[in-house]
C-alpha positions as CSV (number, residue, x, y, z in Angstrom):
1,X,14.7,0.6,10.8
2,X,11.4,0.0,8.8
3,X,12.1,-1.7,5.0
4,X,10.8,-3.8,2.6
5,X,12.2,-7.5,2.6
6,X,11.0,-8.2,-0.8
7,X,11.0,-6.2,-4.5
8,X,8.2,-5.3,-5.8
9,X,6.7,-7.4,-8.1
10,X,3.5,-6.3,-10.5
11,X,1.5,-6.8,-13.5
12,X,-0.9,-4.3,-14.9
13,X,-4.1,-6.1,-15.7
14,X,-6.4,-3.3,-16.1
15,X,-6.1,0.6,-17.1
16,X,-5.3,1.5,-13.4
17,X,-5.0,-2.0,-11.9
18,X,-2.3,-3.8,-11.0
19,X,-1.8,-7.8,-9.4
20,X,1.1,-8.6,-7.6
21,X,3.0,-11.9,-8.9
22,X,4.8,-12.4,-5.5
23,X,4.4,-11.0,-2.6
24,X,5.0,-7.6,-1.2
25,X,6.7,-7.7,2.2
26,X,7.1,-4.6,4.4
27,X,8.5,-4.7,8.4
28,X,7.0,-1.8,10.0
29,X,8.5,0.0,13.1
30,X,5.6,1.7,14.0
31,X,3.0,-1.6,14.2
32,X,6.4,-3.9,15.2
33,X,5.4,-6.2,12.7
34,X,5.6,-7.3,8.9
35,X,3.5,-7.0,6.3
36,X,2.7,-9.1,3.6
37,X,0.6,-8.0,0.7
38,X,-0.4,-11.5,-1.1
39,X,0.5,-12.7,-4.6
40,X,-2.7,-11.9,-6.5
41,X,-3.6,-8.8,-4.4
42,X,-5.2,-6.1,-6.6
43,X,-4.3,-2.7,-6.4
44,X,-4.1,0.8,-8.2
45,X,-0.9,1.4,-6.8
46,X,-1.0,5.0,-5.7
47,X,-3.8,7.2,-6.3
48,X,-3.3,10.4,-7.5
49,X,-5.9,12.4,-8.7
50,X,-5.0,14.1,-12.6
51,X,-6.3,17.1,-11.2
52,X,-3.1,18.1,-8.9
53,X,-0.8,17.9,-11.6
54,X,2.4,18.9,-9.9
55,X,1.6,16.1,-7.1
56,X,0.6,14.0,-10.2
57,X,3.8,14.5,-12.4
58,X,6.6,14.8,-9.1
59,X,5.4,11.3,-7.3
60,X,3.8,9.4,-10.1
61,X,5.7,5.9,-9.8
62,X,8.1,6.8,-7.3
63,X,5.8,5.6,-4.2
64,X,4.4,2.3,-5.8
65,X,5.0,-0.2,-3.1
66,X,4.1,2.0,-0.4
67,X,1.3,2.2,-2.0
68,X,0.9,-1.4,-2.3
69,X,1.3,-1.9,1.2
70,X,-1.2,1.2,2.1
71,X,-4.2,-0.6,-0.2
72,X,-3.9,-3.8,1.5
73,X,-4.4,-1.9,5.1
74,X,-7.1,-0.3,4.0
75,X,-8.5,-3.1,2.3
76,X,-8.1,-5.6,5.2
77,X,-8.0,-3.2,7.8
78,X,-5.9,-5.5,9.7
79,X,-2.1,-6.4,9.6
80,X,-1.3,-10.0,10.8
81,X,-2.2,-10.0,14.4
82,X,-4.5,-7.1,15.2
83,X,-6.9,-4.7,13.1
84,X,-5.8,-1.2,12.8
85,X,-7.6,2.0,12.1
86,X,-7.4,4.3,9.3
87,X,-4.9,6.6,11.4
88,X,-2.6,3.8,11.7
89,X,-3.3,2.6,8.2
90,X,-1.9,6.3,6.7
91,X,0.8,6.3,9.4
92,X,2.0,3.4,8.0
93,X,2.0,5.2,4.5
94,X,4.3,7.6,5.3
95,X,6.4,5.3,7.2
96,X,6.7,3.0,4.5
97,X,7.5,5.9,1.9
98,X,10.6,6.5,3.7
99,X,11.4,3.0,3.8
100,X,14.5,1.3,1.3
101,X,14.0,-2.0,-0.1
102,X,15.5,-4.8,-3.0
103,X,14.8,-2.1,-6.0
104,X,13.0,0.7,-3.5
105,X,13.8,4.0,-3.5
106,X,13.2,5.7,0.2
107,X,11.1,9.1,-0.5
108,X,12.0,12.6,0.4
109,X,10.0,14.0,3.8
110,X,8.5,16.5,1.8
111,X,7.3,13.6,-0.3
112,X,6.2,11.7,2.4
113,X,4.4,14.8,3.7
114,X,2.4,15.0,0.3
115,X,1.3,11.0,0.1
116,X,0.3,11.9,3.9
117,X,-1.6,14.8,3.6
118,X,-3.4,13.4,0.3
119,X,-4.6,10.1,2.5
120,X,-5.9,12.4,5.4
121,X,-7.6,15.1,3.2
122,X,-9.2,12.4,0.7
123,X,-9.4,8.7,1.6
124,X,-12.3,8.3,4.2
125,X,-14.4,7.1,0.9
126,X,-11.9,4.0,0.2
127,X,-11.6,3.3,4.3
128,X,-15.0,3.4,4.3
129,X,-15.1,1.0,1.5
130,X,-11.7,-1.3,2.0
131,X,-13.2,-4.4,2.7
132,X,-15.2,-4.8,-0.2
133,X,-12.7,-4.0,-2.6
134,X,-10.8,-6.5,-1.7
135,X,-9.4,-8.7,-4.7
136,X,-6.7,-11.7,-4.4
137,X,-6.4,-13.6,-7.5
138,X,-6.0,-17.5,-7.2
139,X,-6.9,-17.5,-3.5
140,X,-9.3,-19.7,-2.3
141,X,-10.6,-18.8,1.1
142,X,-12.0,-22.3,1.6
143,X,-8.3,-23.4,1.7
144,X,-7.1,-20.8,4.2
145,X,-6.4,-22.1,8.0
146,X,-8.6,-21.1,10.5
């Protein structure tokens, strides 16, 4: 069964940014893999537009790590040992929404149907634009292993 391994740790360090002070660990059925969001990895969490205020108001804070985990797809559009497409990338969205962890709350299906949807209908623009939003505090890519 997919879960998180790890809690979710953040810090807000901008009006809709966040940095993760350790990192965010997810295994994942569907890919048959884990993973790992880095300590330092910048997101906004989940993206809601203020204009759908009953989206807005019913899953504002209740999806945060699955949204954590959905930000680093599309920003690396990888996981550990293959890339992955933005199909996989929102799969792995709603997989993860339904998915219990140390402090997680699994979401309803209906819930998960609305994160979903909302990826599908509005996020080519950020796939389109992943890898150059990209932000990891405090790493230096001269030190990773090749």
């Amino acid at each position: 069964m997919s879960s998180f391994l790890t809690p979710l740790r953040i810090e807000q360090i901008g009006s809709d940014r966040w940095k993760l002070l350790a990192a965010l660990q997810y295994e994942s059925d569907f890919l048959r893999g884990t993973i790992s969001a880095p300590e330092g990895f910048v997101t906004d969490l989940l993206s809601i537009p203020r204009w759908l205020p009953f989206t807005y108001a019913t899953l504002y804070g209740r999806a945060n790590a699955p949204g954590v985990i959905h930000d680093f797809c599309y920003q690396t559009q990888r996981v550990v040992y293959r890339e992955i497409d933005r199909g996989e990338a929102d799969y792995v969205l709603w997989e993860a929404a339904g998915a219990p962890g140390p402090g997680i709350e699994a979401a309803s299906w209906w819930d998960r149907q609305r994160l979903w949807a909302g990826v599908r209908i509005g996020g080519t623009s950020a796939w389109a634009s992943g890898p150059s939003r990209l932000v990891i505090l405090g790493w230096d890519r001269r030190k990773t292993p090749r």
